[in-house]
Each structure stands twice: as structure tokens, then as C-alpha cells.
C-alpha positions in Angstrom: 16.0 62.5 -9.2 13.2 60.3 -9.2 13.5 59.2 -12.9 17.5 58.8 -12.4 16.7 56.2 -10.0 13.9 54.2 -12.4 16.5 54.4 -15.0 19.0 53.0 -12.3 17.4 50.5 -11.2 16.3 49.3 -14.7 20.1 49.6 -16.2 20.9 47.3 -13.0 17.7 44.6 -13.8 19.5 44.7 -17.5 22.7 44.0 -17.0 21.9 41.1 -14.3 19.5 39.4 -16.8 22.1 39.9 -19.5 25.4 38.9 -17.4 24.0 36.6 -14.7 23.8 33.2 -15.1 20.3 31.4 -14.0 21.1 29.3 -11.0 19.6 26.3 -12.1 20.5 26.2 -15.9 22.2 23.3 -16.7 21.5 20.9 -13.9 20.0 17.7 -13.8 17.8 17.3 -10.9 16.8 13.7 -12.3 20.4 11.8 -11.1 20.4 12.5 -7.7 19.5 10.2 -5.3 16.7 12.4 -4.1 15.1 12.2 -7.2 14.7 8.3 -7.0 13.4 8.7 -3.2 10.8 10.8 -4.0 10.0 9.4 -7.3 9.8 6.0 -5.8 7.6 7.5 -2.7 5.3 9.4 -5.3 4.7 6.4 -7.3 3.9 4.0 -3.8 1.5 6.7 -2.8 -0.2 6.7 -6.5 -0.5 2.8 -6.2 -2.4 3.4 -2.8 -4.8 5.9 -4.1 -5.6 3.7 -7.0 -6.2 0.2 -4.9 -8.0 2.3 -2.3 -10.1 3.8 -5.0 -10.7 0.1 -6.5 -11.9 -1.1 -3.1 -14.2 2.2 -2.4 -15.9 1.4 -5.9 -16.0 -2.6 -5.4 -18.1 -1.4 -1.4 -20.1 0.4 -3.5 -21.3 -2.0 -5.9 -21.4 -4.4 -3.6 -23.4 -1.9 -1.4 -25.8 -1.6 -4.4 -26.3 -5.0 -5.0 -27.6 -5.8 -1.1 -30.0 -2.9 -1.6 -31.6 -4.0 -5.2 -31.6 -7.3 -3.4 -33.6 -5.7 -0.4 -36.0 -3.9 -2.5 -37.0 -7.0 -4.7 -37.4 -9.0 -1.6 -39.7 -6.1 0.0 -41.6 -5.4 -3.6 -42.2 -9.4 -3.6 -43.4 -9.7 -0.1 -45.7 -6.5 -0.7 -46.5 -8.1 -4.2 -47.3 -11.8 -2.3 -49.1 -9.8 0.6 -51.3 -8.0 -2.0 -52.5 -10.8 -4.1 -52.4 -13.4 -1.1 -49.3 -15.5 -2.1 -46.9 -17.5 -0.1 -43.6 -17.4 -1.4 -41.3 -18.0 1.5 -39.8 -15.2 2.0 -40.9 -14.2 5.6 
């Protein structure tokens, strides 16, 4: 009984992949008016990410910048203190 049902149910699978048609073959998912919503959505959110990403990068650089500038300042003042030279920067 067991195997009458495996073969059943496999007989059934057959005949539905064979017969059936697939529910989406054939459409075209790319002319509705969907399609252009979210398409147009997708592409303002990808012009977000990549302006927000130039302006993390440029806060970084610029971030970088003030600190080199920082250290140079404090290696000259410890460089003027050490060798006993006024440069102006106090």
C-alpha cells in the first residue's frame, strides 16, 4: 500500500510538470507601471547611498587632514620646546 501511494503521488508530480503550465511563463513584469515605480525608487535610493557615501569619505579625509595638521603642530612645538626655539605657534 505504501509503495502504491509513492508511485501515486509521483505519477501525479509527472503529469502536472508535464501538463501544467508555469504561472509566470510568458509574462513581462518589465511594462507595468510597477515596474517603473520601483525601478525609479531603487535607482533614487542608489543615488543616496552613493552621495552619502561621497560625503562619509570627503569627513574622513577631511578628518585626517585636521589631525596630521594637529600632530605637526604638537611635533613642532615639542621640536621648538626641545631645542629652545620660538616659532609662534603657542
Amino acid at each position: 500500500m505504501q509503495f502504491f501511494k509513492i508511485v501515486l503521488v509521483t505519477l501525479v508530480l509527472m503529469v502536472n510538470l508535464v501538463i501544467g503550465q508555469p504561472a509566470w511563463a510568458g509574462k513581462d513584469f518589465t511594462k507595468g507601471a510597477d515596474y517603473a515605480e520601483v525601478t525609479q525608487a531603487l535607482n533614487q535610493l542608489l543615488t543616496v547611498a552613493d552621495e552619502l557615501s561621497l560625503l562619509l569619505i570627503n569627513q574622513e579625509i577631511h578628518f585626517i587632514t585636521r589631525l596630521k595638521a594637529k600632530a605637526s603642530i604638537k611635533y613642532l612645538k615639542i621640536f621648538s620646546y626641545d631645542h629652545s626655539i620660538n616659532l609662534g605657534l603657542d
